[in-house]
N, CA, C and O atoms as CSV, one atom per row, in Angstrom:
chain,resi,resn,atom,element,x,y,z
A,1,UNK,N,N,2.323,-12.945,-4.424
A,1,UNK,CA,C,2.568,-13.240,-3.034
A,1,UNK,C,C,1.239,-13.227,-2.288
A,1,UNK,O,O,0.606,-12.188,-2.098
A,2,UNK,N,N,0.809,-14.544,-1.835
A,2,UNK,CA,C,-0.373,-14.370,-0.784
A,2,UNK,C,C,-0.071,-14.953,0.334
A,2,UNK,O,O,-0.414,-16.093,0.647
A,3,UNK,N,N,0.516,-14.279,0.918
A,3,UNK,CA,C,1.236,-14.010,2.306
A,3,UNK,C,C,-0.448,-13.668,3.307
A,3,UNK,O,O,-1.175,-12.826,2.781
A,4,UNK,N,N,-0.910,-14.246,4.507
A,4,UNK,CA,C,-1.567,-13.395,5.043
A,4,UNK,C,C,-0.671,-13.148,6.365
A,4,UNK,O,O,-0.412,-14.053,7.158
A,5,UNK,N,N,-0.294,-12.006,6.486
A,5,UNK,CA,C,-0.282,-11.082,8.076
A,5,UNK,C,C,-1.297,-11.538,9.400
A,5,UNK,O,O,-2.495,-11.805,9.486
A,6,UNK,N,N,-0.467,-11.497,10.113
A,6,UNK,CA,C,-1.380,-11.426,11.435
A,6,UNK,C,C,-2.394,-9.994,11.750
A,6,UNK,O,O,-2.030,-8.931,11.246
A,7,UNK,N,N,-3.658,-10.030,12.594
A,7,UNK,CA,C,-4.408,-8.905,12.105
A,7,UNK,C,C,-4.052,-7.938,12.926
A,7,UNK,O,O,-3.252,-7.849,13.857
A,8,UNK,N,N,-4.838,-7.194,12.378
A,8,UNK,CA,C,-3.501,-5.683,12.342
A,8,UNK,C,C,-3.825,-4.910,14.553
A,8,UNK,O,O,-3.294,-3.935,15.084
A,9,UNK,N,N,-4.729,-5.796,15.084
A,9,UNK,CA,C,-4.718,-5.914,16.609
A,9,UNK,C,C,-3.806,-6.655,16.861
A,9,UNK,O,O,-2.846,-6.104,17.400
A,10,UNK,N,N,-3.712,-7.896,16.647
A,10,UNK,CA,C,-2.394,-8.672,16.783
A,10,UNK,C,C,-1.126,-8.270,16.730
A,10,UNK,O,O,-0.299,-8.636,17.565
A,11,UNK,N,N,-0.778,-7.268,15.480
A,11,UNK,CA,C,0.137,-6.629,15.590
A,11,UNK,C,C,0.737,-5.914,16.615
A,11,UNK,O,O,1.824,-5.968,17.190
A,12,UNK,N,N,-0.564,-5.023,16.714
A,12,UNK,CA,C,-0.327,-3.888,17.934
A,12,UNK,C,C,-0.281,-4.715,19.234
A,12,UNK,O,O,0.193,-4.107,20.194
A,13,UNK,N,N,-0.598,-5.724,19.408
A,13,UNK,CA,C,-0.040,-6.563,20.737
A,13,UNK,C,C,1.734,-6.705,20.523
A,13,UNK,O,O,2.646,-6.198,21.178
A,14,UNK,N,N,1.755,-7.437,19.556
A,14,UNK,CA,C,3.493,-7.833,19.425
A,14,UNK,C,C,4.294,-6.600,19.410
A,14,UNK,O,O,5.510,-6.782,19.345
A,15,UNK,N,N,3.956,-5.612,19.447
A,15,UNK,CA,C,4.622,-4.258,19.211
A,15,UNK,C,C,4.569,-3.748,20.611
A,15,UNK,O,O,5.423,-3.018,21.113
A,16,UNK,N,N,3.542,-4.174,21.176
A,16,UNK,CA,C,4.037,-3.938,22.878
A,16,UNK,C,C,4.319,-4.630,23.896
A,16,UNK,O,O,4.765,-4.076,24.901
A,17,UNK,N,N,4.127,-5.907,23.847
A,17,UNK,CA,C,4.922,-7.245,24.042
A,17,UNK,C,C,5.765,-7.874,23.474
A,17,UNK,O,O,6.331,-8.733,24.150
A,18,UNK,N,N,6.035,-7.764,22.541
A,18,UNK,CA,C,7.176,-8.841,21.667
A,18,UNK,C,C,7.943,-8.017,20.785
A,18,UNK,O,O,8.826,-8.633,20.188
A,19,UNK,N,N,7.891,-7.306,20.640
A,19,UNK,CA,C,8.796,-6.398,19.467
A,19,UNK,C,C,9.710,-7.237,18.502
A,19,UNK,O,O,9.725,-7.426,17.286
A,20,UNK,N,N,10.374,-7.607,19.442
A,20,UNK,CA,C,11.744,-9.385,18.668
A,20,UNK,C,C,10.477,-9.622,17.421
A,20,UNK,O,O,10.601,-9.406,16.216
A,21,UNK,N,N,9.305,-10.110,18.122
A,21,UNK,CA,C,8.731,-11.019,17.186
A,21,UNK,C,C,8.449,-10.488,16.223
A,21,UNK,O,O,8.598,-11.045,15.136
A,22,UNK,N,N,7.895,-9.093,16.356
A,22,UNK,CA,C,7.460,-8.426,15.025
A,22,UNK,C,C,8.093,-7.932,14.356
A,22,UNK,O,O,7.680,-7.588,13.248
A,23,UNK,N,N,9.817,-7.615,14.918
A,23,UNK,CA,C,10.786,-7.207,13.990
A,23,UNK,C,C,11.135,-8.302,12.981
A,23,UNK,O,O,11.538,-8.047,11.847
A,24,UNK,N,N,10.909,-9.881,13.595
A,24,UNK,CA,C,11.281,-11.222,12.595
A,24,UNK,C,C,10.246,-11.030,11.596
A,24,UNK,O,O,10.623,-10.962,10.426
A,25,UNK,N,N,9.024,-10.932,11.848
A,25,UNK,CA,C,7.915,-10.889,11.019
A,25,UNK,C,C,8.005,-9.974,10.090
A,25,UNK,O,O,7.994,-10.490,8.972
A,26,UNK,N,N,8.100,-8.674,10.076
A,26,UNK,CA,C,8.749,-7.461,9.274
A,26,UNK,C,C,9.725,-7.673,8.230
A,26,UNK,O,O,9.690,-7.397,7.031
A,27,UNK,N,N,11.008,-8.478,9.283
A,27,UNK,CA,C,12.060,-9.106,7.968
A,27,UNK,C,C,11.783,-10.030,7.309
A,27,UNK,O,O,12.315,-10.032,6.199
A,28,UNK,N,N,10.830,-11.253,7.658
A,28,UNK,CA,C,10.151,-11.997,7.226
A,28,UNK,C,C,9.307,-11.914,5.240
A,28,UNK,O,O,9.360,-12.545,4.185
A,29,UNK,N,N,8.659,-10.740,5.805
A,29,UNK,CA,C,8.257,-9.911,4.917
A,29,UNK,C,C,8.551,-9.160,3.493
A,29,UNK,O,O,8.162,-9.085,2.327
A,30,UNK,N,N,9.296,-8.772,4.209
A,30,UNK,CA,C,10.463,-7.771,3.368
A,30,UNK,C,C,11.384,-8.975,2.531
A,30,UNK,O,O,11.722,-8.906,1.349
A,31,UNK,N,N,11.619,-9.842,3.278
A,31,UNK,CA,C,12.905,-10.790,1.872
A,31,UNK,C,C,11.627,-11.231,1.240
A,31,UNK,O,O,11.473,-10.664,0.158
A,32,UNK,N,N,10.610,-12.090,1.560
A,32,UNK,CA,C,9.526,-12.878,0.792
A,32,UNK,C,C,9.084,-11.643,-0.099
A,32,UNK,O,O,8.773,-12.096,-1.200
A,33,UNK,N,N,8.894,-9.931,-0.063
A,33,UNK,CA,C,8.572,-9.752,-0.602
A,33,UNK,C,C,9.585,-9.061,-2.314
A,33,UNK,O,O,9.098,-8.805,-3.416
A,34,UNK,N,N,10.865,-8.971,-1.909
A,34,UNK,CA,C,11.894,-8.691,-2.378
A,34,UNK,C,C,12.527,-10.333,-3.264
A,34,UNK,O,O,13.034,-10.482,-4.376
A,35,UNK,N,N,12.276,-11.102,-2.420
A,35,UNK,CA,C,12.872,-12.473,-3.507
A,35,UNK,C,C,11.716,-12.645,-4.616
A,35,UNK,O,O,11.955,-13.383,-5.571
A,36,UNK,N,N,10.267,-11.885,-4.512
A,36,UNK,CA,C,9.172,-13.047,-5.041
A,36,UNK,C,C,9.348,-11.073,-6.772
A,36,UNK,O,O,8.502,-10.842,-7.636
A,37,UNK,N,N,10.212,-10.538,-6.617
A,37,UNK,CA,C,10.267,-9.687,-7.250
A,37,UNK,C,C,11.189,-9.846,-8.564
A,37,UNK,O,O,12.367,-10.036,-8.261
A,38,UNK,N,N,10.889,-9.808,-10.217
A,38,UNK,CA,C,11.883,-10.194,-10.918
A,38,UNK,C,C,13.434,-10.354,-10.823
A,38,UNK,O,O,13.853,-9.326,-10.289
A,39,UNK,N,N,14.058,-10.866,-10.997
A,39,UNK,CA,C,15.707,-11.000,-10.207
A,39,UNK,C,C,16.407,-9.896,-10.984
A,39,UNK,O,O,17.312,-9.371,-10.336
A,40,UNK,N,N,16.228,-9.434,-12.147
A,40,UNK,CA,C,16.895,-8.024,-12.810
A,40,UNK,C,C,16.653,-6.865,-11.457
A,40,UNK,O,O,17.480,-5.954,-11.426
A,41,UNK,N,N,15.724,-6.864,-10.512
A,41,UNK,CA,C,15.482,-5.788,-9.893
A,41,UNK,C,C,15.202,-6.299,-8.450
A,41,UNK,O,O,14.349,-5.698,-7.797
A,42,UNK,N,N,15.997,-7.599,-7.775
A,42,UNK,CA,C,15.950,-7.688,-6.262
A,42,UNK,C,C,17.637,-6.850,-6.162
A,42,UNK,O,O,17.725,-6.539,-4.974
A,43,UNK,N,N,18.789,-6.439,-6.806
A,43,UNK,CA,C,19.667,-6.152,-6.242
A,43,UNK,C,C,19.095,-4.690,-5.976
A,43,UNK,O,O,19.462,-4.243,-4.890
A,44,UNK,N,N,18.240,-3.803,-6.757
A,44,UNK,CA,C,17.785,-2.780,-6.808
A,44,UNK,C,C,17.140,-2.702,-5.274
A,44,UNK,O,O,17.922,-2.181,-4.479
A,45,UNK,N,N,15.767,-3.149,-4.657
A,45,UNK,CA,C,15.131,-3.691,-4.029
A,45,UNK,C,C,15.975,-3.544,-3.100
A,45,UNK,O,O,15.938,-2.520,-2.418
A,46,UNK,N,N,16.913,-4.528,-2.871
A,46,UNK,CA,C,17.870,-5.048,-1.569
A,46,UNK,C,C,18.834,-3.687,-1.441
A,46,UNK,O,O,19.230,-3.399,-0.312
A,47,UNK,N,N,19.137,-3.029,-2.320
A,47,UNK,CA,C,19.415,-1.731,-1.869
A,47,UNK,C,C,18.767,-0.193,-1.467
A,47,UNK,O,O,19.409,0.791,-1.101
A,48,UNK,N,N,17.722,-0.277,-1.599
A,48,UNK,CA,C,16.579,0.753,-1.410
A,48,UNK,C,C,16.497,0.156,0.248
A,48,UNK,O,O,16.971,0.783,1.195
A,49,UNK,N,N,15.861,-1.057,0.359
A,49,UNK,CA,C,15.768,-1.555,1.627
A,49,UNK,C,C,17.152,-1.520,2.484
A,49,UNK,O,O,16.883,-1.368,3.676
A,50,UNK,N,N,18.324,-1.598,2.281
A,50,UNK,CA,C,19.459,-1.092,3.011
A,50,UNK,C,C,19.799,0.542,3.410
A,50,UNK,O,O,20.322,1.071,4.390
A,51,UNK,N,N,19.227,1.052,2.137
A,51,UNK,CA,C,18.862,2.590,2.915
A,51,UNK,C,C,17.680,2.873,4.178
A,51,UNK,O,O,17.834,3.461,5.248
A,52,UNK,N,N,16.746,2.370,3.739
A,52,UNK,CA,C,15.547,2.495,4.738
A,52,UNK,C,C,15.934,1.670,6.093
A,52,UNK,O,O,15.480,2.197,7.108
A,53,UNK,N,N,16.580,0.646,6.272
A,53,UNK,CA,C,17.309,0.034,7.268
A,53,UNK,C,C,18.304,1.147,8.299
A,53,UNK,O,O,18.321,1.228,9.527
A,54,UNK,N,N,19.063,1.904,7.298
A,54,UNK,CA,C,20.034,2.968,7.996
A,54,UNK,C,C,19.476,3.962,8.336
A,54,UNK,O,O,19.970,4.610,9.259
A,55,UNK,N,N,18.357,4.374,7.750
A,55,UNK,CA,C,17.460,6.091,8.207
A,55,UNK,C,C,16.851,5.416,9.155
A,55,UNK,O,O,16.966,6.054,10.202
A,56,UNK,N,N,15.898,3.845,9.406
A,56,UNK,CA,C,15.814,3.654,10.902
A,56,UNK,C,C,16.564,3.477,11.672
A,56,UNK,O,O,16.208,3.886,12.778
A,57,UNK,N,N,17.718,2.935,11.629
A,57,UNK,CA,C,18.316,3.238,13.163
A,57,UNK,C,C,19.104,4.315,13.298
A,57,UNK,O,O,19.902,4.174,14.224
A,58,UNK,N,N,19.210,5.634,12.563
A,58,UNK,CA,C,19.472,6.785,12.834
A,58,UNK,C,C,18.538,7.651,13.678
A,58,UNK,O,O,18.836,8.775,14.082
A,59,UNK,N,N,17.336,7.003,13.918
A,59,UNK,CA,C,16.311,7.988,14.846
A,59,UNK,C,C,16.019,7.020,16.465
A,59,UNK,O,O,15.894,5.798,16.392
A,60,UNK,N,N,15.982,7.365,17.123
A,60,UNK,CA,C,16.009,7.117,18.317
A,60,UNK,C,C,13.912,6.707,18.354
A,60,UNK,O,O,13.487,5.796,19.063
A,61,UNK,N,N,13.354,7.220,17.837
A,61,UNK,CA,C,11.913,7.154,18.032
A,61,UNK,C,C,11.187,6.837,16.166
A,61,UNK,O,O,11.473,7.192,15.023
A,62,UNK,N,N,10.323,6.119,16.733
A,62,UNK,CA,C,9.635,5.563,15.621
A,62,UNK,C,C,8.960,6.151,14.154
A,62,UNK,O,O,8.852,5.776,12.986
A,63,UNK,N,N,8.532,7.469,15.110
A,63,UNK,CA,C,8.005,8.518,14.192
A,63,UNK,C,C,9.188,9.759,13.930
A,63,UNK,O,O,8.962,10.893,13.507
A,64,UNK,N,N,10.014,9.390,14.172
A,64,UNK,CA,C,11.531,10.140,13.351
A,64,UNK,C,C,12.206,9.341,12.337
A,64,UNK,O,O,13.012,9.945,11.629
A,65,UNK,N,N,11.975,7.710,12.071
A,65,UNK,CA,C,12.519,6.982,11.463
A,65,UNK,C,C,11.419,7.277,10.357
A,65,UNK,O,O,11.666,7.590,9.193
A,66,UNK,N,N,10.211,7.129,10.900
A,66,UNK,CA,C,8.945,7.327,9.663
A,66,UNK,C,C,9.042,8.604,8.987
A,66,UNK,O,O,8.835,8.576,7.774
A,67,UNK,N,N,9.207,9.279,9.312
A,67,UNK,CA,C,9.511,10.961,8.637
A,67,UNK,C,C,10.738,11.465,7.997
A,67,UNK,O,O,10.783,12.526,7.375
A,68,UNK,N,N,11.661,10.720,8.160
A,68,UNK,CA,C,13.141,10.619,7.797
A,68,UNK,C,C,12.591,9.309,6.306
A,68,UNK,O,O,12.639,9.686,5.136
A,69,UNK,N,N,12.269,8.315,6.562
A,69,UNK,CA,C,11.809,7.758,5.242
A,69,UNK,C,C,10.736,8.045,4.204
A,69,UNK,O,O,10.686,7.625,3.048
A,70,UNK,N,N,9.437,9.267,5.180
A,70,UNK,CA,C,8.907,9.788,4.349
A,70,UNK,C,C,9.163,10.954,3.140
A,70,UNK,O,O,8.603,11.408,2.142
A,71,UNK,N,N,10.604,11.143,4.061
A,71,UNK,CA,C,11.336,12.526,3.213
A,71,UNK,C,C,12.097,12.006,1.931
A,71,UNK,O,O,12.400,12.716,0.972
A,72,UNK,N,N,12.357,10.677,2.059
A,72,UNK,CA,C,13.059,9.680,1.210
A,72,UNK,C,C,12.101,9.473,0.267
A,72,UNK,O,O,12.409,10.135,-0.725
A,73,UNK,N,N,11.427,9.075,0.153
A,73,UNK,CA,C,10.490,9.141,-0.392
A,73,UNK,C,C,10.145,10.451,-1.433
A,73,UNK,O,O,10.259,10.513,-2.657
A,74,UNK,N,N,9.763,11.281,-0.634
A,74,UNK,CA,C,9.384,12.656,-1.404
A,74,UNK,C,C,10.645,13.262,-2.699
A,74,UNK,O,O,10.648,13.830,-3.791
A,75,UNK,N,N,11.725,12.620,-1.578
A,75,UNK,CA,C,12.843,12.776,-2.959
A,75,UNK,C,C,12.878,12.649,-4.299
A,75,UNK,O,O,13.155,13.312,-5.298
A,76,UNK,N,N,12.451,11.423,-3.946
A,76,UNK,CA,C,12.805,10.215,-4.677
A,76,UNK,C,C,11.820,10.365,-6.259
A,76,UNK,O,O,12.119,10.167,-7.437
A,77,UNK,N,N,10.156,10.949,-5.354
A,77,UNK,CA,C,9.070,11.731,-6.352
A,77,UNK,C,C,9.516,12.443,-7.057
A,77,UNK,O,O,9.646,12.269,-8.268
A,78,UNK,N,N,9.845,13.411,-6.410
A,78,UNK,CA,C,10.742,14.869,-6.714
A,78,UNK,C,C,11.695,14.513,-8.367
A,78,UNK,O,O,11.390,14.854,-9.510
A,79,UNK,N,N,12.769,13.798,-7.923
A,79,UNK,CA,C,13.890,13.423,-9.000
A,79,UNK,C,C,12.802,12.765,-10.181
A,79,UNK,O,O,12.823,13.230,-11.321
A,80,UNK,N,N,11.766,11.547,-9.782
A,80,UNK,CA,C,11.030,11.468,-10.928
A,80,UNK,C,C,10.545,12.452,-11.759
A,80,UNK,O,O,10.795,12.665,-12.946
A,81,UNK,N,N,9.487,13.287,-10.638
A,81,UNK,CA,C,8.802,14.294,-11.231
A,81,UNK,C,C,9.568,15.023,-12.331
A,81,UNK,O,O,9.222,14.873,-13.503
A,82,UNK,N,N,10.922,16.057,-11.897
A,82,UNK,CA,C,11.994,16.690,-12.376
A,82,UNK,C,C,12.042,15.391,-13.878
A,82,UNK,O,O,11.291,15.607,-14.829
A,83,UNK,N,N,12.866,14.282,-13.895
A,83,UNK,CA,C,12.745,13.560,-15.001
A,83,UNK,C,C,11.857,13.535,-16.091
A,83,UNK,O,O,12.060,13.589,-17.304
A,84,UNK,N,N,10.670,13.429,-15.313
A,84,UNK,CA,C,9.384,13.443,-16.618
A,84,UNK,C,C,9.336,14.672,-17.595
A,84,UNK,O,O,9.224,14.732,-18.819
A,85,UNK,N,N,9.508,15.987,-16.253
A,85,UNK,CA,C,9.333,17.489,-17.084
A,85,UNK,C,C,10.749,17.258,-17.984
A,85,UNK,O,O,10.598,17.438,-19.192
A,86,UNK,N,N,11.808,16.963,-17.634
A,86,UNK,CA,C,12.802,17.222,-18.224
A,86,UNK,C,C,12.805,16.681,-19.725
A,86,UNK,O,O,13.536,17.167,-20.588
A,87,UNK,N,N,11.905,15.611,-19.961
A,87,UNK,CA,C,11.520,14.745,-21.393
A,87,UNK,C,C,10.660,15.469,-22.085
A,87,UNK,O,O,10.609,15.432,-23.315
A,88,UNK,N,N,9.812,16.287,-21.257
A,88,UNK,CA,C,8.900,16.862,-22.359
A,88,UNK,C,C,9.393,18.345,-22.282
A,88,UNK,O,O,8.433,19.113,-22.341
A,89,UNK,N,N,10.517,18.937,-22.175
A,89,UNK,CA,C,10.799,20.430,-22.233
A,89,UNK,C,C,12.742,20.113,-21.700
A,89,UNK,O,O,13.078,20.513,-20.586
A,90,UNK,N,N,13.504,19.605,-22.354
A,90,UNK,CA,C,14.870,19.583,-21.966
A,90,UNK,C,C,15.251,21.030,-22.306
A,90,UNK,O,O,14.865,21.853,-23.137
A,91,UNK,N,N,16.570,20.995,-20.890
A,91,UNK,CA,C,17.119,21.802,-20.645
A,91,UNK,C,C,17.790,22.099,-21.988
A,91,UNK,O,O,17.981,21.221,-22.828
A,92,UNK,N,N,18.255,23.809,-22.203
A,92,UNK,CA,C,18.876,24.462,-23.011
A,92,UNK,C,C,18.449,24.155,-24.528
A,92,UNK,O,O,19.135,24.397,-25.521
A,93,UNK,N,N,16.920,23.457,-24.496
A,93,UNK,CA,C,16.470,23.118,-25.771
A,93,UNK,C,C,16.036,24.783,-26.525
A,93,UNK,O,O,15.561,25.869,-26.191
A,94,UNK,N,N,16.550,24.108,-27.664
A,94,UNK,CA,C,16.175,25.710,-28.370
A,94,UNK,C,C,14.742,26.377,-28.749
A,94,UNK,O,O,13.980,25.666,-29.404
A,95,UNK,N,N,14.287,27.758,-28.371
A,95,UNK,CA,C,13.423,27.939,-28.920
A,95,UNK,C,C,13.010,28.715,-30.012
A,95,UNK,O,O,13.757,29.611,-30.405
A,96,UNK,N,N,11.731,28.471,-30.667
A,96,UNK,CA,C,11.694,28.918,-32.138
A,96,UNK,C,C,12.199,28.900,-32.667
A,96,UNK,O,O,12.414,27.724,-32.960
A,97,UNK,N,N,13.308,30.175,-33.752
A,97,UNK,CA,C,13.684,29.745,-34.670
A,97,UNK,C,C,14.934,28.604,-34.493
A,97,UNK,O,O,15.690,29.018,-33.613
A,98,UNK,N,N,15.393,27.316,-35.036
A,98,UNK,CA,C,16.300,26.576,-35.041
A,98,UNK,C,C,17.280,26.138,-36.192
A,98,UNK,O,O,18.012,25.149,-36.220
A,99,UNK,N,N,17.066,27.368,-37.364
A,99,UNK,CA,C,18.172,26.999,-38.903
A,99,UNK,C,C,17.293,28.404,-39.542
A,99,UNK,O,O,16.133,28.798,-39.419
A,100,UNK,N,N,18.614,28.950,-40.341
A,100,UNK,CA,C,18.383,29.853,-41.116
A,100,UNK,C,C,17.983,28.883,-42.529
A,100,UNK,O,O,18.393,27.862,-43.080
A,101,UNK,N,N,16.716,30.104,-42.744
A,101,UNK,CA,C,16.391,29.511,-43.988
A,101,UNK,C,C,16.875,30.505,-45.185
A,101,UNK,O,O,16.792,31.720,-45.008
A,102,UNK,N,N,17.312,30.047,-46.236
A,102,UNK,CA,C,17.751,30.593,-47.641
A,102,UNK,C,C,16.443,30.607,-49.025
A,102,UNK,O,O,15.719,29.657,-49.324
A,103,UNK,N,N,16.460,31.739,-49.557
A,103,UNK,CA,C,15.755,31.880,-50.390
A,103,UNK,C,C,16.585,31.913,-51.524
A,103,UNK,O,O,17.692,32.426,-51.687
A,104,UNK,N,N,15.520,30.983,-52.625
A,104,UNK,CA,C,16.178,30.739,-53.676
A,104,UNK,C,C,15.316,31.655,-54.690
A,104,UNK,O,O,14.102,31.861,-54.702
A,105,UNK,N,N,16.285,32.112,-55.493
A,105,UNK,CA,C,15.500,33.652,-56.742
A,105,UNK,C,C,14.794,32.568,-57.963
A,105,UNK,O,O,15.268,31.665,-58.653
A,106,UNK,N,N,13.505,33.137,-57.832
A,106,UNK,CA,C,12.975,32.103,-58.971
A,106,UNK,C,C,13.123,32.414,-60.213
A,106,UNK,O,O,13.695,33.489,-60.394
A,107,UNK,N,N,12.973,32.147,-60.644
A,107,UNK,CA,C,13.194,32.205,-62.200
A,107,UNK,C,C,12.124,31.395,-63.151
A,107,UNK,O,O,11.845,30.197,-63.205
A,108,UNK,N,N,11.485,32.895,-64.108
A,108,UNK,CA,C,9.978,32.521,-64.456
A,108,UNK,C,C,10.538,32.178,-66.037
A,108,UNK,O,O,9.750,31.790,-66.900
C-alpha cells in the first residue's frame, strides 16, 4: 500500500475544522488498509476494527477512547505473552521423574 496521507499539519487543521473530513479519511484508510490484507485474514481485521470502533464511541473524549484501546491492546500482548510461556513450560506438565524404571537381574 503506497497510500500518501495528508501532512501530519494538515491533519491537525482538519481535526479542528473539518473533523467529517478526517473521520472519511481515517475510514478511507482503514478499508484500503484492511482490503489490501490477505483475504484468509480481512474477516479477522474487520473484526478487531469493529471492536476498536465500539471502545471509541464508548468514551466521550479522545484520550479515553485512546486509553480504553491502549488497554486493548495490552491484553491482547498479555494473552500472547501467557501463550508463548505456556509452549515452552505447559501447565500441569510433569516434573522429573516421568516412568518407573525396572531393573533387570543380569545374569553372568
Amino acid at each position: 500500500m503506497s497510500r500518501k496521507l495528508p501532512h501530519i499539519d494538515q491533519l491537525i487543521k482538519l481535526a479542528q475544522s473539518n473533523p467529517t473530513e478526517l473521520e472519511e479519511i481515517r475510514l478511507r484508510e482503514i478499508e484500503a488498509l484492511i482490503s489490501s490484507a490477505p483475504e484468509e485474514m480481512q474477516k479477522r481485521l474487520r473484526g478487531l476494527q469493529f471492536q476498536i470502533d465500539c471502545r471509541r464511541q464508548l468514551h466521550k473524549t479522545s484520550l479515553g477512547s485512546c486509553i480504553s484501546i491502549s488497554q486493548m491492546m495490552h491484553e491482547s500482548v498479555g494473552k500472547l505473552n501467557s501463550a508463548l510461556h505456556g509452549l515452552t513450560a505447559p501447565k500441569g506438565s510433569p516434573q522429573g521423574k516421568t516412568a518407573d524404571i525396572i531393573e533387570f537381574p543380569v545374569t553372568a
